[in-house]
GUPANU-221580 format. One record per residue (C-alpha): residue number from 1; residue in three letters; chain; x, y, z. Coordinates in steps of 0.5 Angstrom, whole numbers. Layout:
BEGIN
{pt NUM,"ala","A",{X,Y,Z}}
...
This chain:
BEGIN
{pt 1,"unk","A",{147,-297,313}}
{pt 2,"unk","A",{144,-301,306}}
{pt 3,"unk","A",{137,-299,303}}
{pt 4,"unk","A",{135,-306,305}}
{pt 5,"unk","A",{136,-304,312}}
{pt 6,"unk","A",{132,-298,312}}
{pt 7,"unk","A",{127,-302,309}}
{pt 8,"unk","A",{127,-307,316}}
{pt 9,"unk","A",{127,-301,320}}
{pt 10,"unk","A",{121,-297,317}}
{pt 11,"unk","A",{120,-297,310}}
{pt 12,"unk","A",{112,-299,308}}
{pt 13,"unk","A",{107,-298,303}}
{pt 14,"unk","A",{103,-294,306}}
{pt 15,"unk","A",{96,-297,309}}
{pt 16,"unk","A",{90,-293,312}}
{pt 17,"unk","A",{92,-293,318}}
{pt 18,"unk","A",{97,-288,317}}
{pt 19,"unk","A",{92,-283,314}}
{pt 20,"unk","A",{93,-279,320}}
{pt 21,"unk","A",{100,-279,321}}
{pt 22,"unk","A",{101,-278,313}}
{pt 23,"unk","A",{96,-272,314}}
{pt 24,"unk","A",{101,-268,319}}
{pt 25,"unk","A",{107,-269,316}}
{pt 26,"unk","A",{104,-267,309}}
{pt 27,"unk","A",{101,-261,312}}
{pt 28,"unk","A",{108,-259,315}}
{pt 29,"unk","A",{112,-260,310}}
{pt 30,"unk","A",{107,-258,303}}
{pt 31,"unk","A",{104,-254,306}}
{pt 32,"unk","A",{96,-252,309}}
{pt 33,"unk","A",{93,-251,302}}
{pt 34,"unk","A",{97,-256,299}}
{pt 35,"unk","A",{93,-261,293}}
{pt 36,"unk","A",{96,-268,297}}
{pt 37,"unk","A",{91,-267,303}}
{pt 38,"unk","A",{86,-266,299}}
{pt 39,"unk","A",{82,-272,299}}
{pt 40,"unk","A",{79,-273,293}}
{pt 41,"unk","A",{86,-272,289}}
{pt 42,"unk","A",{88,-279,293}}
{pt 43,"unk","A",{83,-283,292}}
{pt 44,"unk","A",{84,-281,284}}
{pt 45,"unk","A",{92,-281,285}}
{pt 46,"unk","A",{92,-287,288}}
{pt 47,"unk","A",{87,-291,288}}
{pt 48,"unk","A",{84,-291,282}}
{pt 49,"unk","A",{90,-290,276}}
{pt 50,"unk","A",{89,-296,270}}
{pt 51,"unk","A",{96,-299,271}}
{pt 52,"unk","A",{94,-300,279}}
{pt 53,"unk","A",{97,-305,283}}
{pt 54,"unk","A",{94,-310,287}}
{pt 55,"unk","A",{99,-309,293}}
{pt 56,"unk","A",{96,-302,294}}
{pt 57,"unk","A",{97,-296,293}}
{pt 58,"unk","A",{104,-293,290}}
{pt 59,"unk","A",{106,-289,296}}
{pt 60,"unk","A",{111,-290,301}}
{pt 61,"unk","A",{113,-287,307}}
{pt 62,"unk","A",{119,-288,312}}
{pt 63,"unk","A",{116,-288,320}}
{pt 64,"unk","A",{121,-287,325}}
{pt 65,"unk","A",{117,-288,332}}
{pt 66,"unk","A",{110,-288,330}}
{pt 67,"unk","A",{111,-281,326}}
{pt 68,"unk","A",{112,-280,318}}
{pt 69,"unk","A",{119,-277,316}}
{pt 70,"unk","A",{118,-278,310}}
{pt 71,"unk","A",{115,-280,303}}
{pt 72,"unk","A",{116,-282,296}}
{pt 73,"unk","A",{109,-283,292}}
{pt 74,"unk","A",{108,-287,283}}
{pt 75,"unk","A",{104,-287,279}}
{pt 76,"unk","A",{104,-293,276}}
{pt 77,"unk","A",{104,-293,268}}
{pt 78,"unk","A",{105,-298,261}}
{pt 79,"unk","A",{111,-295,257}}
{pt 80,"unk","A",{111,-297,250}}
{pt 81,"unk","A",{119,-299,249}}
{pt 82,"unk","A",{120,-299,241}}
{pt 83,"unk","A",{115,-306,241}}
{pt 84,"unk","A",{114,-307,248}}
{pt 85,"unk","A",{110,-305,254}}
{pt 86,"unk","A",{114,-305,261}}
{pt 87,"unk","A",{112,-303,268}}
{pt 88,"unk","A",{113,-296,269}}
{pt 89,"unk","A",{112,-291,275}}
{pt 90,"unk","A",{113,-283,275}}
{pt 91,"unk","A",{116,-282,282}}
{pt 92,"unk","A",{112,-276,285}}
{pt 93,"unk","A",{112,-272,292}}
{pt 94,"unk","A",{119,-275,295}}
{pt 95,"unk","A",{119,-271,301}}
{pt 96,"unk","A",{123,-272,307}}
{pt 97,"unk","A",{123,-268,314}}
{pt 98,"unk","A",{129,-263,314}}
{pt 99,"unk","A",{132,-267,320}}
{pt 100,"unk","A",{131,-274,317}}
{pt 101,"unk","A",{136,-271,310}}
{pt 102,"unk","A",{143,-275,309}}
{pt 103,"unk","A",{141,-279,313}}
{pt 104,"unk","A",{139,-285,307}}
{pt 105,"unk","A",{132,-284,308}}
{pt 106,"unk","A",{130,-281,301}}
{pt 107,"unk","A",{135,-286,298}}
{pt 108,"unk","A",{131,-292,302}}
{pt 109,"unk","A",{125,-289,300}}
{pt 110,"unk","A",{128,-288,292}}
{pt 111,"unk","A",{130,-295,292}}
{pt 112,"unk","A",{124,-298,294}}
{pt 113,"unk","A",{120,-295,289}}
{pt 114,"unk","A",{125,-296,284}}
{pt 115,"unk","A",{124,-303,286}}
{pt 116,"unk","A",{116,-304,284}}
{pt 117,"unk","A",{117,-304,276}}
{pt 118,"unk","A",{121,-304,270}}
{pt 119,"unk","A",{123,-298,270}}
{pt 120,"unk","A",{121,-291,274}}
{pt 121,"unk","A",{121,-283,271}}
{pt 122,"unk","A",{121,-277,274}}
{pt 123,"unk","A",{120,-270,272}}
{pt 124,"unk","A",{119,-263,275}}
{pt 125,"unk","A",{123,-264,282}}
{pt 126,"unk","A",{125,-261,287}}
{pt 127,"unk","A",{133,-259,287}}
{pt 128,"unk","A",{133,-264,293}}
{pt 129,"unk","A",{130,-270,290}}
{pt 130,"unk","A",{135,-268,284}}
{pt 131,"unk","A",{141,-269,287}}
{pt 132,"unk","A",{139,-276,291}}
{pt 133,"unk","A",{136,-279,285}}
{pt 134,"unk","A",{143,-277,282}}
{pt 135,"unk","A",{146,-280,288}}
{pt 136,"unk","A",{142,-286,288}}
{pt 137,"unk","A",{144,-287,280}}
{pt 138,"unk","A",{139,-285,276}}
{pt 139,"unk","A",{140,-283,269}}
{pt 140,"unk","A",{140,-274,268}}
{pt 141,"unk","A",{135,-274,260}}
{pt 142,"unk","A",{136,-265,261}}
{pt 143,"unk","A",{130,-261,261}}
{pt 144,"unk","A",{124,-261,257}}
{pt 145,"unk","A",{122,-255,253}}
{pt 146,"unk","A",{116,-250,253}}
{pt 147,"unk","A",{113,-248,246}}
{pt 148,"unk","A",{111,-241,246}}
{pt 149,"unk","A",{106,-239,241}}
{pt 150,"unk","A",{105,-230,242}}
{pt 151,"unk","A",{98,-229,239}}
{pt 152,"unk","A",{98,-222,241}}
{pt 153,"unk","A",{105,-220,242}}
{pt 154,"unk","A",{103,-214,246}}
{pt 155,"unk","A",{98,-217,250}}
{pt 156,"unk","A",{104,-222,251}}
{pt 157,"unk","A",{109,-218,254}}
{pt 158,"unk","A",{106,-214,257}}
{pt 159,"unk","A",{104,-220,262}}
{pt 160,"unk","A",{109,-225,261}}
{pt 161,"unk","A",{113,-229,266}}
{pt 162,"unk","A",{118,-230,262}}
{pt 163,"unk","A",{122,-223,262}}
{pt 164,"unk","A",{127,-220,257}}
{pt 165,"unk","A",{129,-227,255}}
{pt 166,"unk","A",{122,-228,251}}
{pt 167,"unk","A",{122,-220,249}}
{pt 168,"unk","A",{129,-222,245}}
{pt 169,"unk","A",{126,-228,242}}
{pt 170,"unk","A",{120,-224,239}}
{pt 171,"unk","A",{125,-218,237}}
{pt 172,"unk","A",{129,-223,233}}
{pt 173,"unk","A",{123,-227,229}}
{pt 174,"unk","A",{119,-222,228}}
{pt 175,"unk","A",{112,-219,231}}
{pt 176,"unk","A",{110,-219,223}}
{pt 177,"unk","A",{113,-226,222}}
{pt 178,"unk","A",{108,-228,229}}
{pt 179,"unk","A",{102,-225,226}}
{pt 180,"unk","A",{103,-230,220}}
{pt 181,"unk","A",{106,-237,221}}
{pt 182,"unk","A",{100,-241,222}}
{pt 183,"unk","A",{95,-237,218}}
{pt 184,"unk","A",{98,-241,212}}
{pt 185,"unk","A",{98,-249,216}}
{pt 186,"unk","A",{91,-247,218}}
{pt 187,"unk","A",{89,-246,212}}
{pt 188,"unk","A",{92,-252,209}}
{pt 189,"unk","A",{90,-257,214}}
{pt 190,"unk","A",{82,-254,212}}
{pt 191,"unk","A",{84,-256,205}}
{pt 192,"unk","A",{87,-263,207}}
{pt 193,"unk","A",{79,-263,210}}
{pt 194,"unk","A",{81,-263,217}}
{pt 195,"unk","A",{76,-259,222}}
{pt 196,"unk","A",{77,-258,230}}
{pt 197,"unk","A",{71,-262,234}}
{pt 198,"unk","A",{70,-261,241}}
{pt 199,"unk","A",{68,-266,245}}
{pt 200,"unk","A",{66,-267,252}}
{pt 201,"unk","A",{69,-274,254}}
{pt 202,"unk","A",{74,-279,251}}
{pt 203,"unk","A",{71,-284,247}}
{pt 204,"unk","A",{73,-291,244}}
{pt 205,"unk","A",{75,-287,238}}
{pt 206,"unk","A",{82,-286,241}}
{pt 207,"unk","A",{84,-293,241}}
{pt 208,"unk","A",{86,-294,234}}
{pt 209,"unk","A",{88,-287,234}}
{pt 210,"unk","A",{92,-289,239}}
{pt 211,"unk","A",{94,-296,235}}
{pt 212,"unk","A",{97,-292,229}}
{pt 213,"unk","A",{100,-286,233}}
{pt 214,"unk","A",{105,-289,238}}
{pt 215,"unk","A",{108,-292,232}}
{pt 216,"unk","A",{112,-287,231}}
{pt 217,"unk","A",{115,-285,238}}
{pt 218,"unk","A",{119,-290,241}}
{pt 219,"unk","A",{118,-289,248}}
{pt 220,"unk","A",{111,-286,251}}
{pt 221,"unk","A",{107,-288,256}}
{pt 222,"unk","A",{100,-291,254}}
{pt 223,"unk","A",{94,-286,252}}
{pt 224,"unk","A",{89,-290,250}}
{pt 225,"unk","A",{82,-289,253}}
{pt 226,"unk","A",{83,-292,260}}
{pt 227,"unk","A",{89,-288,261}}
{pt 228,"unk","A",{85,-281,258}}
{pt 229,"unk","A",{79,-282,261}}
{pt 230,"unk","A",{83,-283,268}}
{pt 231,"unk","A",{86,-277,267}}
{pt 232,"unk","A",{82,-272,264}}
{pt 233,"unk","A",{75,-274,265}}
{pt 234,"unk","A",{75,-277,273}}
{pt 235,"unk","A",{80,-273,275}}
{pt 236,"unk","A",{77,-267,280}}
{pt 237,"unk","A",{80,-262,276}}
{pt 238,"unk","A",{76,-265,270}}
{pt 239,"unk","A",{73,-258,269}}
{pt 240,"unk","A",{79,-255,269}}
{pt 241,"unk","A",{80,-259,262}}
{pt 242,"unk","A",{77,-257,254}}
{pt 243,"unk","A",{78,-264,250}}
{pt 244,"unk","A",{79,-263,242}}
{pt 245,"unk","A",{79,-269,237}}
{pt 246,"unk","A",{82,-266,229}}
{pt 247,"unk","A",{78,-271,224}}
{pt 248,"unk","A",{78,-272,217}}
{pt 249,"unk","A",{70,-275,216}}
{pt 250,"unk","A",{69,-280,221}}
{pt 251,"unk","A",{76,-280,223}}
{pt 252,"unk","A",{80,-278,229}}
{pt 253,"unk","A",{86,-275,227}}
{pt 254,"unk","A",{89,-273,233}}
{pt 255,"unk","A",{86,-270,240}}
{pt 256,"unk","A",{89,-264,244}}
{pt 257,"unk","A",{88,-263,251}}
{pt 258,"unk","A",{87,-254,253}}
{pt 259,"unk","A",{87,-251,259}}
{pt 260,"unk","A",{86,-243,260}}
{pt 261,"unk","A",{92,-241,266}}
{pt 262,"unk","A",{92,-234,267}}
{pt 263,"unk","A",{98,-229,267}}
{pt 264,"unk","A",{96,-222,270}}
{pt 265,"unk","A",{89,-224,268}}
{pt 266,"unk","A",{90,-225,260}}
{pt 267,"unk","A",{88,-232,258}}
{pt 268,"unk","A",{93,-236,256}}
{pt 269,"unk","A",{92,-242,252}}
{pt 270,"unk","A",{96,-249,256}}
{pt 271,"unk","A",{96,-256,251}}
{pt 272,"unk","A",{97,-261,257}}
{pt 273,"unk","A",{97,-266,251}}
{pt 274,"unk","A",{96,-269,245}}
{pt 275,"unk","A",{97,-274,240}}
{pt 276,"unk","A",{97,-274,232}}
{pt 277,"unk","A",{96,-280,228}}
{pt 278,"unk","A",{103,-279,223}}
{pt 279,"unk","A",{104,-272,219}}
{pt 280,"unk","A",{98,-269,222}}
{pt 281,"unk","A",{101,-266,228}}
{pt 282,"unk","A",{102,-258,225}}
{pt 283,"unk","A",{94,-259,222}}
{pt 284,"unk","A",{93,-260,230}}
{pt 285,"unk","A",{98,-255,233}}
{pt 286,"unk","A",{96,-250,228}}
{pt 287,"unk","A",{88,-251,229}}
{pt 288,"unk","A",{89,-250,236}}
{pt 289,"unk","A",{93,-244,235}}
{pt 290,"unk","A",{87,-241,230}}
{pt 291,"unk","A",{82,-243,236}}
{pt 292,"unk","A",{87,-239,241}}
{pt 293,"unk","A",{87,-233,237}}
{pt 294,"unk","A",{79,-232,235}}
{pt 295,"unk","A",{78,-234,243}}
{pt 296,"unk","A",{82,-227,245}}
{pt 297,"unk","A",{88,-231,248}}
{pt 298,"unk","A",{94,-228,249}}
{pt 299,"unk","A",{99,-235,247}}
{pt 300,"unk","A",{98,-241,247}}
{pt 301,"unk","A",{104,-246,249}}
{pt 302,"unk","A",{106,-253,250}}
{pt 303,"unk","A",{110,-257,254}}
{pt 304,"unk","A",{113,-262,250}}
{pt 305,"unk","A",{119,-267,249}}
{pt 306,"unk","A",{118,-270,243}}
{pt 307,"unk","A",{124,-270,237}}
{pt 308,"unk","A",{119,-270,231}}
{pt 309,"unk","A",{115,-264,233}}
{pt 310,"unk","A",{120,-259,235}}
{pt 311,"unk","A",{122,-257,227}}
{pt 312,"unk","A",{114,-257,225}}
{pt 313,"unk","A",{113,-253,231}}
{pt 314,"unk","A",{118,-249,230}}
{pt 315,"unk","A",{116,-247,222}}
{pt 316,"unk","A",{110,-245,225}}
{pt 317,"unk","A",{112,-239,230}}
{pt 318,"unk","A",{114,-244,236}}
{pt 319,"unk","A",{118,-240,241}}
{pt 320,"unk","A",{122,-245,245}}
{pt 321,"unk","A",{124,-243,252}}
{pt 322,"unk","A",{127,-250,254}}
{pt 323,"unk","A",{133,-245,257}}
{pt 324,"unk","A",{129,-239,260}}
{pt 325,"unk","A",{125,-242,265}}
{pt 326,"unk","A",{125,-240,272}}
{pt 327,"unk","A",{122,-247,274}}
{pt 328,"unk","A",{126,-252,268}}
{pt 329,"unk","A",{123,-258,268}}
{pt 330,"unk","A",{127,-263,269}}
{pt 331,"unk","A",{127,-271,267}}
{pt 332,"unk","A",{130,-277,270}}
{pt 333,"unk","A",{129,-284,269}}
{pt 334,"unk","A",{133,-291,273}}
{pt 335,"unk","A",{132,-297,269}}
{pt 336,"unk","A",{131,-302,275}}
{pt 337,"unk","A",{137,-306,277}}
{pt 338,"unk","A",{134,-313,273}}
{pt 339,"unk","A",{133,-308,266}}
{pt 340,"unk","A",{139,-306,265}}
{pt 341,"unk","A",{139,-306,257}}
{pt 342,"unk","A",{134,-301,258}}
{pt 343,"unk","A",{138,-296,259}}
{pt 344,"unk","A",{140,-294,252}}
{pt 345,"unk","A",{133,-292,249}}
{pt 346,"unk","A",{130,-290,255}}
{pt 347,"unk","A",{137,-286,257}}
{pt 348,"unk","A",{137,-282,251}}
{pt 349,"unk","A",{131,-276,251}}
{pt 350,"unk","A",{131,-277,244}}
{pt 351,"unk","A",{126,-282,244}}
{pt 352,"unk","A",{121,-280,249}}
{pt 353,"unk","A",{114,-276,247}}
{pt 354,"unk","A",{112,-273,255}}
{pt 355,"unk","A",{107,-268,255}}
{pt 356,"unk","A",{105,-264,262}}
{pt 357,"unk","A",{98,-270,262}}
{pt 358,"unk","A",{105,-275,264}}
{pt 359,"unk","A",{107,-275,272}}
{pt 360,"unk","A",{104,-269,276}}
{pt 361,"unk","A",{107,-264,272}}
{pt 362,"unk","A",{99,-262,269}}
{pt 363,"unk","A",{98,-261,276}}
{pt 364,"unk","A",{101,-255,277}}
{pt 365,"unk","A",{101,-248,273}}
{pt 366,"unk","A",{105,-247,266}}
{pt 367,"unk","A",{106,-241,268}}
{pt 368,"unk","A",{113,-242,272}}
């Protein structure tokens, strides 16, 4: 049967007056406490995203004789393609009931959603979804790496999730070389005038900021202050977050979002994202780090791909732990059948910039 057919035999987007039946289906199959039933998160997911569309919110389900058998949700984005901005959508929360699996449900539900832009990206997904997206021929871009910084090597590997394999790393850097990499970053980012600002919400500064940053990256989804202001300051989880700019006078250099996880009750700090205006992302990383460091934190760490910062980070006593996670987060991206020429940049992992701020990924703890 053709995805167009599944389409005609109950594929829709969803409407409220499936709020009831999708409200069961989520609560059997993400669980009684899962974020998706969770009122106000809908309305702020859904229904209230800059890029949002007018046919409704993203999210599709496939009913069969009235009931929900599953779902495929988006959050709808503008994706900065070298000088160009295209529609985009992360595609989230695919989930198909057990007995409605290999049966093109999750294909038809994919396709659907796929279909609603120029392109649609997935991270962090479940194996299931991997291997229908795979299927269904989306494009594998790997894993995107963890950037470990152990502040406190004992306090660290005390409490870490990461194992023997974080112990071996820190054993062949070395607990003095730890101690020291960022002091000497810290201290130049200070003489070059740059301070560390905490603000309470974003403001209209992170425009220009914007505007001279994304110039350096070839694809990133668009962080002016609609997008930050949505996903930091109206989320339900707003308090969950601390908002920094990096200025030099008046100007904003850089902004960095922390959020403070917890392994076995020592605080760790989390980046969920940033943002550097060219040759200012060490004097941010390493502002951060101080910070982290004067507030007792045991490592501070940060979920990236982004190709320029994997030197400089690395030079500043980074730890990457792109393969020693026990939940890798993987990333795929389908170009919609009309775009095939994007295939070739957004196909390559190299030119993306993605922090847990994209998707659903900040949802969730970093601790995995």
């Amino acid at each position: 049967m053709s995805v167009i057919d599944w389409k005609q035999r109950g594929v829709a987007r969803y409407e409220p007056g499936d709020h009831a039946a999708l409200e069961s289906f989520q609560r059997a199959h993400f669980g009684a406490e899962a974020i998706q039933l969770c009122p106000d998160h809908f309305h702020w997911l859904f229904e209230e995203p800059p890029e949002r569309e007018h046919e409704g919110p993203q999210l599709w389900l496939c009913k069969r004789n009235g009931a929900v058998v599953g779902q495929q949700g988006g959050i709808p984005f503008a994706l900065k393609v070298g000088e160009r901005n295209r529609r985009a959508s992360w595609a989230i929360d695919l989930m198909v009931a057990p007995e409605w699996r290999l049966r093109g449900v999750g294909p038809a539900l994919s396709e659907t959603h796929s279909a609603a832009g120029d392109l649609a990206v997935s991270l962090s997904m479940t194996e299931a979804a991997y291997k229908s997206y795979k299927r269904g021929g989306w494009l594998d871009l790997g894993n995107v790496p963890t950037y470990l910084r152990v502040i406190d090597p004992l306090r660290c590997l005390r409490v870490s999730p990461y194992g023997g394999g974080l112990a071996k790393l820190v054993a062949r850097v070395g607990k003095p070389a730890l101690a020291a990499a960022s002091m000497g970053y810290g201290l130049s980012a200070k003489l070059l005038g740059a301070r560390l600002v905490e603000i309470d919400r974003f403001d209209y500064r992170v425009d220009d900021l914007w505007e001279a940053a994304s110039v350096q990256h070839p694809v990133i989804a668009r962080r002016d202050w609609a997008f930050l202001n949505w996903r930091f300051d109206l989320t339900p989880q707003a308090d969950r977050f601390r908002r920094f700019y990096v200025m030099r006078g008046e100007t904003v250099l850089a902004y960095v979002v922390l959020r403070v996880d917890y392994w076995k009750g020592e605080p760790v700090g989390v980046v969920c994202d940033y943002l550097a205006r060219p040759g200012w992302l060490v004097a941010a990383f390493s502002l951060m780090t101080e910070l982290a460091r004067r507030q007792g934190m045991v490592a501070l760490m940060c979920r990236t791909l982004n190709a320029q910062a994997a030197r400089p980070l690395s030079m500043m006593g980074f730890l990457c732990l792109k393969n020693g996670l026990r939940t890798p987060t993987r990333m795929m991206v389908r170009p919609a059948l009309d775009q095939p020429e994007l295939a070739g940049t957004v196909g390559d992992a190299k030119n993306w910039f993605v922090t847990v701020a994209d998707s659903d990924m900040g949802f969730k703890s970093l601790g995995e």
